[in-house]
N, C-alpha and C positions, 0 to 999 in steps of 0.2 A: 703151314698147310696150304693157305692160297698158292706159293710159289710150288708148288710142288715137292716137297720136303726137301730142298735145294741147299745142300749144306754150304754150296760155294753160294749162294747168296748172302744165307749168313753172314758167313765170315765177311763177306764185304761188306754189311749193315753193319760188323762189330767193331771193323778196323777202321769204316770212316766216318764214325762216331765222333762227337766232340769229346767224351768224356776220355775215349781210348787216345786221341791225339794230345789231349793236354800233355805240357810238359811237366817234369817232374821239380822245377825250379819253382817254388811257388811264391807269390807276394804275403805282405802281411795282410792282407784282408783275405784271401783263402785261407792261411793257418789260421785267424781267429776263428772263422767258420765254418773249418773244418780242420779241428788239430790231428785226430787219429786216420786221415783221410777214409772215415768212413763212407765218404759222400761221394769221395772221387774229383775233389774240388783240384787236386793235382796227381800227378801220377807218379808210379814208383821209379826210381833210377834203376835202370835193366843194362845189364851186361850182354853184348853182342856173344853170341853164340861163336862155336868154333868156326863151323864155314862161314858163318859172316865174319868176324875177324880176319881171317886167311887173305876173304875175296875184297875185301878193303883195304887191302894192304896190297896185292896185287893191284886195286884199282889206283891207289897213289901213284902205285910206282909206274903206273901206264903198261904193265905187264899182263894184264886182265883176258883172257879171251872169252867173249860176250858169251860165245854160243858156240857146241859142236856140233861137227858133220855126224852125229851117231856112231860114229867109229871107236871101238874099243883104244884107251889109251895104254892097253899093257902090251909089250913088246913083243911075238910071236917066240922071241927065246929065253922069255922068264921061266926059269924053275923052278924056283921058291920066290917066297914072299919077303925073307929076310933083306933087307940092305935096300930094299924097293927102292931105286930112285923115283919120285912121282914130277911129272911133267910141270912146270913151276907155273904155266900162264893158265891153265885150264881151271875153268871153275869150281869149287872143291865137292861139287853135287855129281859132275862127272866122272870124276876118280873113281880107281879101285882101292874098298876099303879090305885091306889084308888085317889078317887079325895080328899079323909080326911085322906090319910095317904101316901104320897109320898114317893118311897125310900131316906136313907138320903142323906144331899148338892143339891139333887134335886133343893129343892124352890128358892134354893141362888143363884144358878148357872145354872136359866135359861132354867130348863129344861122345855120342852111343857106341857101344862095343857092339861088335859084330861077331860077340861069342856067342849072344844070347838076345832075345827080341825082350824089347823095355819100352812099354807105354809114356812113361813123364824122366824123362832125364834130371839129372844130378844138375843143383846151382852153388857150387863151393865157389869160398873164395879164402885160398891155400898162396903162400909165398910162392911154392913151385912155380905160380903160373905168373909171378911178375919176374923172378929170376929168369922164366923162357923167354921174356919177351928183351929181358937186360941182355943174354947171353947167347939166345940161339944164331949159329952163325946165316940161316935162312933168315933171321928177323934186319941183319944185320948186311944183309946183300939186300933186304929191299927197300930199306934206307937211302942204300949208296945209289940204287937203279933210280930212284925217286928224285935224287940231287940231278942224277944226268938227265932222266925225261923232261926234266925244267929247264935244261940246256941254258940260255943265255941270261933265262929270268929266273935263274936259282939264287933267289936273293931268302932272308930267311922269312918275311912276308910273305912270298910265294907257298911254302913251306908250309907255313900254317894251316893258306886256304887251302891246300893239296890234300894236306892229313885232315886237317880237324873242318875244315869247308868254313871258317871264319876267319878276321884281321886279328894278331897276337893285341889282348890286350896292355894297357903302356910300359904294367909289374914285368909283364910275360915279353914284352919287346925289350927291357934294359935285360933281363935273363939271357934271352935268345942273343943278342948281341957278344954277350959272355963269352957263351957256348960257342959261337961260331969263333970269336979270337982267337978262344982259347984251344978248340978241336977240332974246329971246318964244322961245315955242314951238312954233311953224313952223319955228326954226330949227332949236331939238333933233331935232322930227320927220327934216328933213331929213337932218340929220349921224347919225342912224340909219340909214336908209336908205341912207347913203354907206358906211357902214362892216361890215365884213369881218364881223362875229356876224351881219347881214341877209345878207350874200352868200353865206356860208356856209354847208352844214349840218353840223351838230356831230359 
């Protein structure tokens, strides 16, 4: 009431809370003292939403466009919505969402249908949506864009900090070493990108 019923205040009082920034990793003195985190002593592991997924994966691979001119991104000679190609660098909040041609990991991961208006969105977690990320040939070009945007320091260090914003730990560095022998590094890029530390936030 002071603020004026100011919901975007809120929201900024709730998202820069200590309670909402904890991470979901917690020590053994928060589980003793709060094992069923009633307390909020740590927080839940959350799954990145579709457009956040898309647009970080875009951001690795340095393909990201920050911000548009407001200019519709569909083609003045689409006729249908079928086979949509959608424009790969554009934020996935700008896109048109066609009901026959979603942007891609949309389907997999939940994103709102645009058949019908839905207040709280669907949180599965289905194979489908780790098989899209093993097999889709989109997931799989932004791997390979990510090895080139690191141009001379695509080392698989590099790699890690790009995708996951950390150093491989030393398990995850004799791994990564494997990977790249054994399949380059388009593949490591990829099997990051596949795996639960990118899908996740901590």
């Amino acid at each position: 009431m002071e603020h004026g019923w100011s919901t975007k205040w809120l929201v900024k009082q709730i998202v820069t809370s200590e309670a909402y920034q904890r991470s979901s990793i917690a020590d053994a003195k928060s589980l003793d003292a709060d094992p069923e985190r009633r307390g909020f002593a740590y927080s839940h592991l959350r799954r990145l939403d579709a457009e956040s997924l898309r647009d970080s994966m875009l951001q690795s691979s340095g393909e990201l466009i920050e911000s548009s001119d407001g200019t519709t991104s569909i083609s003045p000679t689409t006729k249908e919505d079928y086979r949509y190609n959608h424009p790969i660098g554009l934020r996935t909040i700008y896109l048109p969402w066609f009901r026959n041609a979603l942007p891609q990991l949309v389907r997999e991961f939940d994103g709102p249908n645009p058949s019908f208006p839905i207040s709280v969105r669907n949180r599965s977690t289905v194979s489908t949506q780790a098989l899209a990320m093993m097999n889709d040939p989109w997931v799989r070009s932004r791997a390979d864009a990510t090895v080139t945007s690191l141009g001379s320091n695509s080392e698989y260090p590099a790699i890690f900090r790009n995708i996951l914003g950390r150093n491989p730990y030393p398990e995850e560095a004799r791994w990564a070493e494997e990977v790249v022998e054994q399949a380059g590094l388009t593949e490591l890029a990829h099997q990051l990108f596949a795996s639960i530390d990118f899908r996740y936030v901590p």
